[in-house]
N, C-alpha and C positions, 0 to 999 in steps of 0.2 A: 590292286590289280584283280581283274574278277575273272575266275579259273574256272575252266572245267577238270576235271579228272575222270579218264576213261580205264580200267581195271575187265580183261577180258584173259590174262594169262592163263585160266583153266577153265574149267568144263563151263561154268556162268559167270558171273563177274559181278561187279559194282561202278556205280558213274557217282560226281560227287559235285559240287557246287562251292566254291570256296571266294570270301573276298581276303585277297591276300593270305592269312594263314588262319582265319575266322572261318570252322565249317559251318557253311550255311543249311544245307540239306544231303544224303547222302540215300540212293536208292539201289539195292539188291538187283540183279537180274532175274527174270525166274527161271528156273533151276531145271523144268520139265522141256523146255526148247535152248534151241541153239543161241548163242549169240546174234549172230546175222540174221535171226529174225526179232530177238528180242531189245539189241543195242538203242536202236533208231529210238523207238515207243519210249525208252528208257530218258533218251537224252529230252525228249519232246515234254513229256512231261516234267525229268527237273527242271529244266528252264519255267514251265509252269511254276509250280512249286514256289521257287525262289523269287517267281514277278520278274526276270529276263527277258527282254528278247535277246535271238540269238546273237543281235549284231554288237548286244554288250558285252559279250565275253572278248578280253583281250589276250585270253593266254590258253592254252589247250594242254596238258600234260597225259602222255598215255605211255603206258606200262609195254613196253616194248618187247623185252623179255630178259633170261628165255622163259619158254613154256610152250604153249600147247600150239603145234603149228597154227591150224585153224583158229584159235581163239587169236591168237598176236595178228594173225592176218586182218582178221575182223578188227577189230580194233585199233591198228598202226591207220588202215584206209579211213573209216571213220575221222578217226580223231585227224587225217591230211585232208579228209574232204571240208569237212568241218570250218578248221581252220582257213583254207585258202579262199572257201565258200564267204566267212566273215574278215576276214583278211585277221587274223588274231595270227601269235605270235605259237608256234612248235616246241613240244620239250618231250622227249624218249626217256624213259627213267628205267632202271635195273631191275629187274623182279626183286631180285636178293636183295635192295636196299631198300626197297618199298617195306619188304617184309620186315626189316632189320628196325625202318622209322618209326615204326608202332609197337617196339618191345616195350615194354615198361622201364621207367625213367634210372629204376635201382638197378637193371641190367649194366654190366660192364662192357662186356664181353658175350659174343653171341657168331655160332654157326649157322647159316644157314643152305637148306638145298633144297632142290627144286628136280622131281623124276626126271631123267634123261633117256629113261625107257633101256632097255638090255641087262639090266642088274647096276647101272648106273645113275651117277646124281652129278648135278653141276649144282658147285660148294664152294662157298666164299664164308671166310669170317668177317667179322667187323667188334671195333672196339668204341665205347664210351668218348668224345672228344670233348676237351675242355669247355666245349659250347652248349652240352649237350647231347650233340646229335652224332648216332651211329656212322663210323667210318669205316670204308675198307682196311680193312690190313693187309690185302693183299689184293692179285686177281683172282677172280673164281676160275676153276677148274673142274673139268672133267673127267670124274673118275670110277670105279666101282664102287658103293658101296660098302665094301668089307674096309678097302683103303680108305675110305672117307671115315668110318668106324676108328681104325687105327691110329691116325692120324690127330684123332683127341685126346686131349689132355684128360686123366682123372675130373671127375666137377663140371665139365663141358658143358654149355648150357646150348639147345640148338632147338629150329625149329623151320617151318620150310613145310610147301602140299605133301612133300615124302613122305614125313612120321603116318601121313593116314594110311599109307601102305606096311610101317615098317614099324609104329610105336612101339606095337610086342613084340617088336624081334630089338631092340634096343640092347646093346650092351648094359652091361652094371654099372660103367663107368662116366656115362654118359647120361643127362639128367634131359627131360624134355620139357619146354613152356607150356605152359596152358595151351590145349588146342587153339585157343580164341587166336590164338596170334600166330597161329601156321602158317595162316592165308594172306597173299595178297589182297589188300584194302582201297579202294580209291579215295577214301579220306588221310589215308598216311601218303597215297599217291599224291595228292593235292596238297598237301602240305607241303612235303618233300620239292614239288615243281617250286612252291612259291618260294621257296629258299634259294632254290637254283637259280631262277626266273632274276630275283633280286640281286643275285650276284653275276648275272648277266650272260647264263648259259640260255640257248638257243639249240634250237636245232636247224637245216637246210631243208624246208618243206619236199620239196623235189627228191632229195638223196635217203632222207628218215625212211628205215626198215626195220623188219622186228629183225630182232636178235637171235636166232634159233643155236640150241649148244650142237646140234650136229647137222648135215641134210637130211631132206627127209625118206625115209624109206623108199622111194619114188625118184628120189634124186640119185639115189646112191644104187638101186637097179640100173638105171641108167645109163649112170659115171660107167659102172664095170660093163654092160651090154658094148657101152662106145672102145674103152679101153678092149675090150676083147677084139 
């Protein structure tokens, strides 16, 4: 199956090119503009890159979230125009699990979280499966910071965009990955769809929405404006 992976969850992102779980090319966004201007030029030339045209991609995978309103916005559109443009097949992935796919193989066990903005994180673990590949252990949650601290075991291994805010303020107890793997990746993105893909997750073109952990400051003016 030949993938794209679209990765827009924070401030730039990554697009990635995959046949089945073989990465074929994987290109950065640049960093100095928004996504919504740099996506498009992004995707245009991996298909370049890899010798595609667009109407051979049959699978789209895009990082849904949570994360950065804006950036999931850009990104869920994209990756549904795209799709229904070539008639290729929809998949939403988790931030946390994207992040979780590209730990290193000797990790067991792994935290991750993702700013929720307020002094808070949306935080999900995930453990080692007999296959493999990182699992939830539970569902992520939204909570402060100090509680998301707490709530680790001695030895905790974690990692997630947060630590760039919070690595020095890290408890003692609590151990952090190499930065390299904080971030969401569209090559762990792309791999990750093609697992799902193969086991026959889909998404509904029409219904796929990013994921946001709370509404947005704008939403929630409003909510109370109405309630009042």
């Amino acid at each position: 199956m030949r993938l794209l992976a679209i990765e827009t969850a924070g401030s730039a992102g990554s697009v990635a090119a995959l046949d089945d779980r073989n990465l074929l090319a994987e290109l950065d966004l640049p960093s100095d503009r928004g996504s919504s201007q740099t996506l498009a030029p992004a995707l245009e030339g991996l298909l370049a890159r890899v010798g595609w045209r667009a109407k051979d991609v049959e699978g789209v995978g895009v990082v849904a979230g949570p994360g950065s309103f804006t950036g999931l916005r850009v990104g869920v559109t994209a990756a549904k125009t795209f799709a229904y443009a070539v008639q290729a097949e929809v998949l939403a992935l988790d931030t946390l699990e994207v992040i979780a796919a590209a730990a290193p193989p000797q990790i067991a066990r792994l935290s991750v979280a993702v700013d929720a903005q307020r002094g808070q994180v949306v935080a999900g673990d995930f453990v080692r499966a007999s296959d493999g590949w990182m699992r939830p252990a539970g569902s992520a949650t939204l909570l402060d910071v100090a509680d998301w601290w707490a709530g680790l075991a001695p030895g905790s291994l974690v990692a997630g965009p947060v630590l760039r805010q919070l690595s020095q303020r890290l408890p003692s107890h609590v151990v952090a990955l190499d930065p390299q793997y904080w971030l969401p990746r569209a090559a762990a993105a792309g791999r990750l769809a093609a697992r799902l893909f193969a086991a026959g997750g889909r998404d509904d073109l029409w219904s796929l929405a990013p994921r946001y952990s709370r509404p947005s400051a704008a939403e929630e003016k409003w909510d109370a404006r109405t309630r009042g």
